[in-house]
Every structure is written in structure tokens, then in C-alpha cells.
py3Dmol code that shows the C-alpha trace and the ligand (Angstrom):
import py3Dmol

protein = """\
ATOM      1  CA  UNK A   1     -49.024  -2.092  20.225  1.00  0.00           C
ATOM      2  CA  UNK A   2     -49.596  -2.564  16.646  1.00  0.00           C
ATOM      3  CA  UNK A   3     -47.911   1.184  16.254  1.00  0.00           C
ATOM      4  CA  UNK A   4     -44.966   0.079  18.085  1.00  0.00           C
ATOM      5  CA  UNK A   5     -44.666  -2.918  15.799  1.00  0.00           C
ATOM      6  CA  UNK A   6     -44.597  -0.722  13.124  1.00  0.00           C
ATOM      7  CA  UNK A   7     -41.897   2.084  14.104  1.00  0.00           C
ATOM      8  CA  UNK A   8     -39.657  -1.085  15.048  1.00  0.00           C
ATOM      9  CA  UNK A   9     -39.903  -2.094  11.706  1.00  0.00           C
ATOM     10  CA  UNK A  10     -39.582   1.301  10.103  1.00  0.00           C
ATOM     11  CA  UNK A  11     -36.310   1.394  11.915  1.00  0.00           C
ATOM     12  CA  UNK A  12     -34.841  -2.055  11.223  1.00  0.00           C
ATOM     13  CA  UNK A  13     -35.673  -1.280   7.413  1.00  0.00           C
ATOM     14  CA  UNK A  14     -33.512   2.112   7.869  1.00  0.00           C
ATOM     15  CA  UNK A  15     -31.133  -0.129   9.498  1.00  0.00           C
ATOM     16  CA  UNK A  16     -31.167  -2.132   6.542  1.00  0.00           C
ATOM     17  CA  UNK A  17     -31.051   0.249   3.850  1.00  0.00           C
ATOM     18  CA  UNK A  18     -28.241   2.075   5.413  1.00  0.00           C
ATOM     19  CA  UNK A  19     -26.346  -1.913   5.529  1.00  0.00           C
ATOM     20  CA  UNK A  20     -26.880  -2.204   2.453  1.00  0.00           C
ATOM     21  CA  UNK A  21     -24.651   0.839   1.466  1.00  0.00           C
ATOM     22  CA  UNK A  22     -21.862   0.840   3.820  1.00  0.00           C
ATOM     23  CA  UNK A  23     -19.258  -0.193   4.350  1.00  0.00           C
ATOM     24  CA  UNK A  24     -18.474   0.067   0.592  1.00  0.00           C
ATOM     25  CA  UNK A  25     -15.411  -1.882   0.846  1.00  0.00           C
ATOM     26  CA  UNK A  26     -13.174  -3.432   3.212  1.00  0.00           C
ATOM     27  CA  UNK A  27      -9.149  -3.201   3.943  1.00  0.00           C
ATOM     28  CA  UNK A  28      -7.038  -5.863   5.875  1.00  0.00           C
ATOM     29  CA  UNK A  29      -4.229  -4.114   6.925  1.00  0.00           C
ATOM     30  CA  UNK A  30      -0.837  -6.071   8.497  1.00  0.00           C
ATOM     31  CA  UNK A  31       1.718  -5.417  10.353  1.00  0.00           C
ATOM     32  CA  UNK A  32       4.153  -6.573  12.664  1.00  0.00           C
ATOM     33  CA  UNK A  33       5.458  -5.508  16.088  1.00  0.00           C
ATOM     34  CA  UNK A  34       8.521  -7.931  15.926  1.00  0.00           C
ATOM     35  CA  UNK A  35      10.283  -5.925  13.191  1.00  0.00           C
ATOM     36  CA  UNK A  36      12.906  -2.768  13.289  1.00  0.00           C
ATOM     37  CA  UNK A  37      11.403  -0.300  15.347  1.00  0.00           C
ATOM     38  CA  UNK A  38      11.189   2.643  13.383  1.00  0.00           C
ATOM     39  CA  UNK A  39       9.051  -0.246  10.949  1.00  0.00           C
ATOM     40  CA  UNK A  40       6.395  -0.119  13.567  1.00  0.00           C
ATOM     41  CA  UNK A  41       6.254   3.475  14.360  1.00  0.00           C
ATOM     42  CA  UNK A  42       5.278   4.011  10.872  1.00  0.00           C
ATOM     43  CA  UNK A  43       2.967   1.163  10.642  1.00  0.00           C
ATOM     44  CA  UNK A  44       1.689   2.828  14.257  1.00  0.00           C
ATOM     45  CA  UNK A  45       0.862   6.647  12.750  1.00  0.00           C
ATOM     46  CA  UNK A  46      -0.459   4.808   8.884  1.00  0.00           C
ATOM     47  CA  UNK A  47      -3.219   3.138  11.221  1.00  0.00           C
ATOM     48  CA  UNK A  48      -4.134   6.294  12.869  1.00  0.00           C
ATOM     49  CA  UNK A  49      -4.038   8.338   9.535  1.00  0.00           C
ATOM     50  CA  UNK A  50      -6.023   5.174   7.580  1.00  0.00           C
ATOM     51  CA  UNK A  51      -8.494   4.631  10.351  1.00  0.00           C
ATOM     52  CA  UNK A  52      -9.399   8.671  10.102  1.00  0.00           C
ATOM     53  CA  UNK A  53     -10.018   8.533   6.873  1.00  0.00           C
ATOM     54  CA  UNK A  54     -12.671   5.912   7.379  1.00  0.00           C
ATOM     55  CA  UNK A  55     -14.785   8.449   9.708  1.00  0.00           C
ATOM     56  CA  UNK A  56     -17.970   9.438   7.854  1.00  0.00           C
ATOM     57  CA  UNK A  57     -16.586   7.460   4.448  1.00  0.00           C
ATOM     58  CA  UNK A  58     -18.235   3.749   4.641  1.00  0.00           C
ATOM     59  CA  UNK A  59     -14.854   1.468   4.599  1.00  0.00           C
ATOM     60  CA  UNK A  60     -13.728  -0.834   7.156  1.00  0.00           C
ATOM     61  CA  UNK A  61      -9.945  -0.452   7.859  1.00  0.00           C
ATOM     62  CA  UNK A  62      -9.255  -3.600   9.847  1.00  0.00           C
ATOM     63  CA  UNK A  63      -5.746  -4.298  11.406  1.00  0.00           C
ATOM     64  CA  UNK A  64      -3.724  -7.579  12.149  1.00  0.00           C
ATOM     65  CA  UNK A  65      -0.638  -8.388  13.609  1.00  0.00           C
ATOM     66  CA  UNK A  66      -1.311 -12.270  12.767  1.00  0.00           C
ATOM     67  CA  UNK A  67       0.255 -13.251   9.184  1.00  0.00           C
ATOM     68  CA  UNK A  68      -1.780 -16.359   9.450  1.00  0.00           C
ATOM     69  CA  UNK A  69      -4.908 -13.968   8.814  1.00  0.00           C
ATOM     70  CA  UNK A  70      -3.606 -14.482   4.933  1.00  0.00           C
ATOM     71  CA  UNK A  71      -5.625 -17.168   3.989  1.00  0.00           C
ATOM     72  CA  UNK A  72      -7.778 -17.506   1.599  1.00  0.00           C
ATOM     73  CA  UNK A  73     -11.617 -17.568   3.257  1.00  0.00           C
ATOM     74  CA  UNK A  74     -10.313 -14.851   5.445  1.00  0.00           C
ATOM     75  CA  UNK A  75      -9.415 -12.601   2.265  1.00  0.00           C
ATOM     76  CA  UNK A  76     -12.714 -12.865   0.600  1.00  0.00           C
ATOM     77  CA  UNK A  77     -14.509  -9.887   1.898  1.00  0.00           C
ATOM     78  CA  UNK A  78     -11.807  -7.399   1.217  1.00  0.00           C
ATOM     79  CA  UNK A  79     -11.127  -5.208  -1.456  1.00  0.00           C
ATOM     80  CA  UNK A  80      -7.704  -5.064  -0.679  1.00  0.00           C
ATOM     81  CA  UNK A  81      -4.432  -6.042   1.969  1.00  0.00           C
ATOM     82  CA  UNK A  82      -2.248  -3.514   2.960  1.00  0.00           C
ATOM     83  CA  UNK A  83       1.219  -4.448   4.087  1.00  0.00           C
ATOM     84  CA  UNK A  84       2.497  -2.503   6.522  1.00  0.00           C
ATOM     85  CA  UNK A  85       5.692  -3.289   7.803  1.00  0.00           C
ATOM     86  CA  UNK A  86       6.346  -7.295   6.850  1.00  0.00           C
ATOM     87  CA  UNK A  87       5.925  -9.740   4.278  1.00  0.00           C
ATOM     88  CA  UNK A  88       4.472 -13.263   3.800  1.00  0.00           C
ATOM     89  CA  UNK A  89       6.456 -15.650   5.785  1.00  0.00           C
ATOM     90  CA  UNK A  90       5.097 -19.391   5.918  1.00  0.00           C
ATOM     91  CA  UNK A  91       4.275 -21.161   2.519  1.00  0.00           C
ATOM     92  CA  UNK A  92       0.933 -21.676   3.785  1.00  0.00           C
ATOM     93  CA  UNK A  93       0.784 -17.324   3.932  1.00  0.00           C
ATOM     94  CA  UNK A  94       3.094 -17.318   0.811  1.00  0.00           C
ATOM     95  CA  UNK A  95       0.052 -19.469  -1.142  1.00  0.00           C
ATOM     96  CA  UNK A  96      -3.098 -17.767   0.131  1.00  0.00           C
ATOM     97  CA  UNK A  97      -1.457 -14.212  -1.133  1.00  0.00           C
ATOM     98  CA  UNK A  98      -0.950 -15.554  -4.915  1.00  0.00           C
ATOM     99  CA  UNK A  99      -4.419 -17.182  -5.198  1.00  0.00           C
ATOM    100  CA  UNK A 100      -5.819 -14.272  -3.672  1.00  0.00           C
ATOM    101  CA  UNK A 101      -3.916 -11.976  -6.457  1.00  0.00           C
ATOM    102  CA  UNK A 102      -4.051 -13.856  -8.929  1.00  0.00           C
ATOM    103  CA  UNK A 103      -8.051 -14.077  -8.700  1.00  0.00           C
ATOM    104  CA  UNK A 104      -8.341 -10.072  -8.861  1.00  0.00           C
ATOM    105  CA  UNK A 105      -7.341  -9.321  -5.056  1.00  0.00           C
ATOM    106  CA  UNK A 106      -5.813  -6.054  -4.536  1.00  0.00           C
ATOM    107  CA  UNK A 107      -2.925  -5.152  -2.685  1.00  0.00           C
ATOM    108  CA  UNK A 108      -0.628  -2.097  -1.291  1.00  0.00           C
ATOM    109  CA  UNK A 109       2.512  -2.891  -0.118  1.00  0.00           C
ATOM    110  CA  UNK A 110       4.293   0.275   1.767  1.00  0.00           C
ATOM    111  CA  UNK A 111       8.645   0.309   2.111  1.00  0.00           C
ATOM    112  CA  UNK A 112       9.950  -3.014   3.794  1.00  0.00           C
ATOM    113  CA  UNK A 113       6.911  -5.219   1.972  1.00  0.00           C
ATOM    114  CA  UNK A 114       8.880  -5.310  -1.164  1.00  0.00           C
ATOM    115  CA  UNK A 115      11.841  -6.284   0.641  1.00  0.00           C
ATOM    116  CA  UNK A 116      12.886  -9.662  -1.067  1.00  0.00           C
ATOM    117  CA  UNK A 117      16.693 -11.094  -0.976  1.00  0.00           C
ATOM    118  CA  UNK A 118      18.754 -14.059  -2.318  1.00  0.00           C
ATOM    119  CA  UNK A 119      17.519 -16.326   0.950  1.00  0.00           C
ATOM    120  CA  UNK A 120      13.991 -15.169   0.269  1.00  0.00           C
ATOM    121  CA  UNK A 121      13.269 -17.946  -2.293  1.00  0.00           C
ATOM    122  CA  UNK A 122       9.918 -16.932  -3.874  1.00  0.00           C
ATOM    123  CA  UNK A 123       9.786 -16.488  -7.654  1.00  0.00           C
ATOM    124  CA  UNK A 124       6.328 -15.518  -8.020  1.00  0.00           C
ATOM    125  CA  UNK A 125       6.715 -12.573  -5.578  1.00  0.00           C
ATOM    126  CA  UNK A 126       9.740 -11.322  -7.280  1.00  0.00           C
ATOM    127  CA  UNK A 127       8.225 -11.822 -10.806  1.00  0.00           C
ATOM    128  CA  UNK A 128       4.805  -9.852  -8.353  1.00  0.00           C
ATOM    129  CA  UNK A 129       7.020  -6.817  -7.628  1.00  0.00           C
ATOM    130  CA  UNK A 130       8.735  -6.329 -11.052  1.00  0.00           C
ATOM    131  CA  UNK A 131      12.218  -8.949 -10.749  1.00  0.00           C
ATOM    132  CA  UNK A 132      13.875  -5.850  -8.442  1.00  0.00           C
ATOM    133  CA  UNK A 133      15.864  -7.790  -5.761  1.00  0.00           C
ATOM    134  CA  UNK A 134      16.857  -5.649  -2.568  1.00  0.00           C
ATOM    135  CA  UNK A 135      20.001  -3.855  -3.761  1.00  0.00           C
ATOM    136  CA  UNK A 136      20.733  -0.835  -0.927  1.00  0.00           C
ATOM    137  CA  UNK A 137      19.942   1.818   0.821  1.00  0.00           C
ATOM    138  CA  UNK A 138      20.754   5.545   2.291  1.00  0.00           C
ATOM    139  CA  UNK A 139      21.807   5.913   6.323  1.00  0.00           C
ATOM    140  CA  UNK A 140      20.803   7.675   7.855  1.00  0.00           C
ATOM    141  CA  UNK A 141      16.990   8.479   7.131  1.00  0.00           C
ATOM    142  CA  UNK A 142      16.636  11.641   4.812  1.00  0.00           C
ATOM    143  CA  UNK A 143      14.619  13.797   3.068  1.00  0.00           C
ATOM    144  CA  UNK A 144      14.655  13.187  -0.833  1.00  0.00           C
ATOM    145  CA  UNK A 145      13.579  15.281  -3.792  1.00  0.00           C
ATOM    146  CA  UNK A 146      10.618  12.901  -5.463  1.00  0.00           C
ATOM    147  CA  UNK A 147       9.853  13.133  -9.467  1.00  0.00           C
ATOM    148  CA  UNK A 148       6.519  12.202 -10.911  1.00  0.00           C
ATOM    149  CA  UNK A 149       7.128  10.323 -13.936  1.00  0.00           C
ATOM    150  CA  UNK A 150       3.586   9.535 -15.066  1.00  0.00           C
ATOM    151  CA  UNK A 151       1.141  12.838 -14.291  1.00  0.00           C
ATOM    152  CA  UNK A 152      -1.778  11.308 -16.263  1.00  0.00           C
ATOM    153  CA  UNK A 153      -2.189   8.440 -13.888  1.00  0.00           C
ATOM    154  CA  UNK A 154      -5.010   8.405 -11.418  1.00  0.00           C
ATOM    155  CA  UNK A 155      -2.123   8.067  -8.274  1.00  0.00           C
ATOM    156  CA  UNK A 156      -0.516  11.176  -9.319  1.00  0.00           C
ATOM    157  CA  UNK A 157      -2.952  13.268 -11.237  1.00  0.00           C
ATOM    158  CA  UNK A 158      -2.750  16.880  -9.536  1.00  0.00           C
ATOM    159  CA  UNK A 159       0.432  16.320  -7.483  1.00  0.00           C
ATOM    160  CA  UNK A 160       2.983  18.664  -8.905  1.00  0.00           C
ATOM    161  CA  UNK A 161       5.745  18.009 -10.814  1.00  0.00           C
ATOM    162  CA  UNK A 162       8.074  17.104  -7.873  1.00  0.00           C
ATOM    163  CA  UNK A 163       8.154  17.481  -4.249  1.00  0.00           C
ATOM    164  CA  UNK A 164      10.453  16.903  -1.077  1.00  0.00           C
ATOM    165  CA  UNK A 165       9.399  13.807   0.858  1.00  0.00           C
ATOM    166  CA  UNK A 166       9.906  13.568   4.468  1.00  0.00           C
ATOM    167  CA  UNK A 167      12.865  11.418   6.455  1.00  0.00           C
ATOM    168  CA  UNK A 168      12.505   7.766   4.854  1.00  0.00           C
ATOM    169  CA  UNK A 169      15.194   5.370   4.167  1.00  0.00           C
ATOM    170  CA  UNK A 170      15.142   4.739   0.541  1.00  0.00           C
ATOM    171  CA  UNK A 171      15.344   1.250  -0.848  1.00  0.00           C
ATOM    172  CA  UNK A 172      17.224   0.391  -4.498  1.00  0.00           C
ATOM    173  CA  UNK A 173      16.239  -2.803  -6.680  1.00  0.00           C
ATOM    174  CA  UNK A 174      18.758  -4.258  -8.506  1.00  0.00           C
ATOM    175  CA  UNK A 175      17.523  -4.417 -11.103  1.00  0.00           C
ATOM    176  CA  UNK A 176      14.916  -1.377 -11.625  1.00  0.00           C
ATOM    177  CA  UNK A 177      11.670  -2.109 -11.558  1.00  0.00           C
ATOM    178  CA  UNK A 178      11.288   0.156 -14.381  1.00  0.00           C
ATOM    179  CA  UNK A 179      13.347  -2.597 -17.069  1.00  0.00           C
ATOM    180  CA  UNK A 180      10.043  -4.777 -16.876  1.00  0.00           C
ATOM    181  CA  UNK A 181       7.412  -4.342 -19.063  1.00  0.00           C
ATOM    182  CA  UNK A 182       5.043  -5.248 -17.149  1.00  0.00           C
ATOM    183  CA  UNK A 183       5.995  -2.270 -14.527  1.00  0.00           C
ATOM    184  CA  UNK A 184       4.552   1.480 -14.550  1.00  0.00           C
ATOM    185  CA  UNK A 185       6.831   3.777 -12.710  1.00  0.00           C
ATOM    186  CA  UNK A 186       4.740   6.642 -11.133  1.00  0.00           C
ATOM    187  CA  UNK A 187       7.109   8.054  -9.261  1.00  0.00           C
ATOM    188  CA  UNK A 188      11.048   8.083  -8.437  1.00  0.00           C
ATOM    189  CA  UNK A 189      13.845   9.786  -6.738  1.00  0.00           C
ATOM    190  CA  UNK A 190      14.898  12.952  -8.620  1.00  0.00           C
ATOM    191  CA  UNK A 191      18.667  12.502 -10.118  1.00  0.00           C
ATOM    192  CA  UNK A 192      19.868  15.090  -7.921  1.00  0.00           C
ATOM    193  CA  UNK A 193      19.457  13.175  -4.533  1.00  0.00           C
ATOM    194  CA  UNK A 194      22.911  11.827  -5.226  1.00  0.00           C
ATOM    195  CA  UNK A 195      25.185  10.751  -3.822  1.00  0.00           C
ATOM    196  CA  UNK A 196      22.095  10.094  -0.806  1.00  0.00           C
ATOM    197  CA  UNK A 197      23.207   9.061   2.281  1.00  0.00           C
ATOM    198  CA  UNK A 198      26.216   9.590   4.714  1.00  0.00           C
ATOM    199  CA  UNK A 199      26.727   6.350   6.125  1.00  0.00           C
ATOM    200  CA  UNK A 200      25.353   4.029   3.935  1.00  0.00           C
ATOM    201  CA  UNK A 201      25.265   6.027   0.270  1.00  0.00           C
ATOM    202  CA  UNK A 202      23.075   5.916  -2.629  1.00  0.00           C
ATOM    203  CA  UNK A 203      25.388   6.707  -5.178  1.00  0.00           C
ATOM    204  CA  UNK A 204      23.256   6.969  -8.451  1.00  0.00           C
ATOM    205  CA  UNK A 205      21.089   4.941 -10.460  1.00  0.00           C
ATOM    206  CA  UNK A 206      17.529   4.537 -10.799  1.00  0.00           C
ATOM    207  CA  UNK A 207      15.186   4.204  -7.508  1.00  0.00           C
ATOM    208  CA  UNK A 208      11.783   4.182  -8.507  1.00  0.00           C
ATOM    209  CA  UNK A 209       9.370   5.253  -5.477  1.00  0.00           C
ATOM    210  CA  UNK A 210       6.014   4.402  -6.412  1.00  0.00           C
ATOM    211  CA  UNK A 211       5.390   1.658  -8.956  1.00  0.00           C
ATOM    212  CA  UNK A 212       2.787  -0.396  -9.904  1.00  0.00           C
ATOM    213  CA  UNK A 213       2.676  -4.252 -12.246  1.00  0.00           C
ATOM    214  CA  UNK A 214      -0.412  -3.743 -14.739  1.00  0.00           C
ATOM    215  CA  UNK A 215      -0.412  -7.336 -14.287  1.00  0.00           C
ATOM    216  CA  UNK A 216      -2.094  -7.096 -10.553  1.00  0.00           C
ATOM    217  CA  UNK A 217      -4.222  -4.873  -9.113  1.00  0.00           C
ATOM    218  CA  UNK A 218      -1.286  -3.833  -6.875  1.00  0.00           C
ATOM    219  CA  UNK A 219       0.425  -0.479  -5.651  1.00  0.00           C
ATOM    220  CA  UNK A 220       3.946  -0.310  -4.131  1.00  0.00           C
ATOM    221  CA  UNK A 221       5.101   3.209  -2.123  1.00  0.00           C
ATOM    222  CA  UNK A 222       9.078   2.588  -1.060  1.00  0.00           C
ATOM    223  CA  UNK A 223       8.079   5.083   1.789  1.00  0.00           C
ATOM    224  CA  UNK A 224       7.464   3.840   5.203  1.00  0.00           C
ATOM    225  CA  UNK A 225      10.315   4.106   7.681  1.00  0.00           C
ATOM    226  CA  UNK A 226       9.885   5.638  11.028  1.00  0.00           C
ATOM    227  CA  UNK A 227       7.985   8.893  12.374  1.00  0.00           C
ATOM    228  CA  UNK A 228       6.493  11.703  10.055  1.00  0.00           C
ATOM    229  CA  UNK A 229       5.934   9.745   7.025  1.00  0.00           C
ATOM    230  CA  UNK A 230       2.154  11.420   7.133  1.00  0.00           C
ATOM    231  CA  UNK A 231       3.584  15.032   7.531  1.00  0.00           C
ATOM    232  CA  UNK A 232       3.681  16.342   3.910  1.00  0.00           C
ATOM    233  CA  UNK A 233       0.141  17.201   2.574  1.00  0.00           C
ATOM    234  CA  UNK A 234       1.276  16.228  -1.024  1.00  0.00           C
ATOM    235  CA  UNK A 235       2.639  12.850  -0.328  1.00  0.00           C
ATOM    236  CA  UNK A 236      -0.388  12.309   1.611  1.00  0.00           C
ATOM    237  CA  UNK A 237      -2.729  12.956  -1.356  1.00  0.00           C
ATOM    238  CA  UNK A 238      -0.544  10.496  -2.939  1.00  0.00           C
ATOM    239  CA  UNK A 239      -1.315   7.999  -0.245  1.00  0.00           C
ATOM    240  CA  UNK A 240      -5.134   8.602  -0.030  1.00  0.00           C
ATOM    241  CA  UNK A 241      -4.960   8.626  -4.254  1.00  0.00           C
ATOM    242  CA  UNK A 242      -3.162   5.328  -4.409  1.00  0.00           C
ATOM    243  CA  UNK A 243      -5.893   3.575  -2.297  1.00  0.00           C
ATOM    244  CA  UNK A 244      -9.094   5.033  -4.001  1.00  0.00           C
ATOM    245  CA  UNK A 245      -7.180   3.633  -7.590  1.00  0.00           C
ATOM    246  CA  UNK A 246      -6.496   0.177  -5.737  1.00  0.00           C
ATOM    247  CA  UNK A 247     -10.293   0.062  -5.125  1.00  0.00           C
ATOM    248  CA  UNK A 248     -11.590   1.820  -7.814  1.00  0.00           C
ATOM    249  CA  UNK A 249      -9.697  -0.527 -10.115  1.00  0.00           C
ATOM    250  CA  UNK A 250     -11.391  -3.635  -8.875  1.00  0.00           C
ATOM    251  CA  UNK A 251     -12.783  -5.922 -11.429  1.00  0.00           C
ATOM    252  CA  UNK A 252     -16.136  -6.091  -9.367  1.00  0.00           C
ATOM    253  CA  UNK A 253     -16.692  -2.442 -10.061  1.00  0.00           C
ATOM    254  CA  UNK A 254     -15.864   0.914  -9.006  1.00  0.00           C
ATOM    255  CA  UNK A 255     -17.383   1.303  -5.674  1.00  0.00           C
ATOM    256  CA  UNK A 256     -17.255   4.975  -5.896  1.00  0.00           C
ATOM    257  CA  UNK A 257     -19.690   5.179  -8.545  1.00  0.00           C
ATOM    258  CA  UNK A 258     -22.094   3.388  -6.870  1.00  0.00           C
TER     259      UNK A 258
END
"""
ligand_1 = """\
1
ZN
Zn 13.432 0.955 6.715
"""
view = py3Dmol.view(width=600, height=400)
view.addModel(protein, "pdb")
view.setStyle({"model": 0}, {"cartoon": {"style": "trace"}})
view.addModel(ligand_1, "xyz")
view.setStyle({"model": 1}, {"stick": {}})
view.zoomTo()
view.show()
């Protein structure tokens, strides 16, 4: 008997220890099924690729398709939100993201998240994202030539120089991100893209592609429309990259060193 006792609590202090360790951090992850459709098949295959990468790592990637989750008790345990395929919509939502930013959370914001217009009516998410108001875009989807304009930063140390990113429909800010100070471009579409598009055309101009404000603990990627997003093993390191320096930059610590 009094041997049993004791393996049981051999095991539940294993069970402990090993608690103790992992999950070393937590992701919320939202996204919407009531949005263009080739917006959900993207948000469909990042879940599959996000929730592999959890296998043997310690990190909870939870999913949502309630925007009501965004509130602020709810937030608490996680080191960052992803947003897949939507954006804040009630000011209830709208409220719970700024206090949860502006008190060190973390987010990563994929394509349509940064989509913002004249009738969206939030300043502090357009001041969030850099001032860039929705300007246009390429039709159909295609393949574009990426530049990396900052190699030294942890997102895009060891990608090459440039690199052809699969079928996305690429989004321009009017105007670019890159005017703010506050706003690090990483990455953008190489010059010789244009004219992009056939029926709806990216002339020229600027389109940064990966950005981040040094004000936040934030990350925005302007890829995320429709199937095969995850098929380039560069851009993917990019991903995976992008989400280790989201949680690695927390002001709690660098889980990874832990
Ligand atoms: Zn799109």
C-alpha cells in the first residue's frame, strides 16, 4: 500500500514538473468563416501548418471563430493573437485589443487584418498599423517577386536577398507604411512586379509586405489570400521566424531561453 502511495506520488510530481515547463506560451488565433472564401481557405491550411508546429514544441495554438473571445480576462494567458482572416468589429472587441496592446500584448495580423477604410472609423488602429489606409490591389491572385529590406532583423535573418512568393493578392496603403517613423519595413514587393495585376493593376509605388510598429509588440505579413500560401519553404521560415520574434520579444522574457 504504502509503495503504491508512493509511485502515485512520484508520478503526479513528474506530472508536475513537466506542467511546470510546458506549454511555454500560448496563441489565440481568429478567424472567421463569414468572410471571402479564399480568406478562409487560408485561415483553414495556417491552422493546420500552426497547429504542426506545436507537436513536440510546448505552445498552445488555440483557435476561435468568436470575435467576442477579445476581451480582456480572456487575453491574459496568451503571449500573443493572431488574426487570421478579420478584424475587430464591436467597440467592446475594438477596446479589449488596445488595452491588451497597449499593456505589452503581442499580436500578428496576416493580409485582410490590416484592412482599414474611410467607414472603418478607428484612429488608434490606423495610428496601430502605421496611418496606411487600404489603397488597392492586383486581380487576379499572383505570384510576386519579394525584397528583404532589413536582413539584420530577427524575421528575416537567413532568408535570401529576395524570393518569389506564391499566388496572394497584394494589398497597397495609401500612404506607405514605410513614411512613419515609428514603422520598420522588413520586407516589400520588388520594383519590378509592375505594373501587377491584369484586372485590377498595381501600377507602381511602394507596397511594403512585412512590417512591423516598434511601438507594439506587433508583426504584419500582407500575405494570406487563398490556397498555397504555406507552399514556399522560404516564406515559411519567414512565417515560423516572425512568431518566435513576436514571443521572444515579450517584455516578460524570452521564453526560449528558459
Ligand atoms: Zn484577399
Amino acid at each position: 500500500m504504502k509503495k503504491t502511495i508512493l509511485a502515485l506520488c512520484v508520478l503526479s510530481f513528474c506530472f508536475l514538473q513537466v506542467r511546470g515547463q510546458f506549454p511555454r506560451f500560448k496563441i489565440l488565433a481568429f478567424y472567421s468563416e463569414n468572410v471571402e472564401g479564399a480568406h478562409v481557405e487560408f485561415a483553414e491550411e495556417a491552422i493546420i501548418f500552426f497547429k504542426k508546429l506545436t507537436e513536440g514544441n510546448g505552445f498552445v495554438f488555440d483557435v476561435t471563430k468568436d470575435m467576442n473571445d477579445l476581451r480582456t480576462e480572456k487575453l491574459k494567458d496568451y503571449s500573443f493573437i493572431m488574426m487570421l482572416n478579420d478584424v475587430p468589429h464591436s467597440k467592446e472587441q475594438r477596446q479589449a485589443l488596445e488595452t491588451y496592446m497597449e499593456n505589452g500584448g503581442g499580436w500578428y495580423g496576416f493580409h485582410v487584418a490590416a484592412y482599414n477604410d474611410r467607414s472603418s472609423n478607428w484612429p488608434w488602429f490606423l495610428n496601430f498599423l502605421g496611418g496606411g489606409v487600404f489603397h488597392r490591389n492586383n486581380w487576379p491572385p499572383l505570384p510576386a517577386k519579394i525584397v528583404i529590406d532589413q536582413s539584420n532583423h530577427p524575421v528575416t535573418k537567413g532568408l535570401p536577398s529576395s524570393y518569389i512568393s506564391p499566388l496572394n493578392e497584394w494589398y497597397q496603403w495609401k500612404p506607405s507604411p514605410r513614411e512613419n517613423k515609428d514603422i520598420q519595413v522588413l520586407a516589400s514587393l520588388a520594383p519590378e512586379n509592375y505594373p501587377l495585376g491584369l484586372k485590377d493593376i498595381i501600377p507602381n509605388g511602394d507596397t511594403p509586405v512585412v512590417w512591423t510598429n516598434t511601438k507594439y509588440r506587433m508583426i504584419y505579413l500582407n500575405i494570406g489570400h487563398g490556397k498555397g500560401i504555406f507552399s514556399d519553404a522560404t516564406q515559411n521560415k519567414l512565417i515560423i521566424d516572425a512568431l518566435k520574434w513576436v514571443v521572444s520579444s515579450d517584455k516578460k522574457g524570452n521564453v526560449f531561453e528558459k
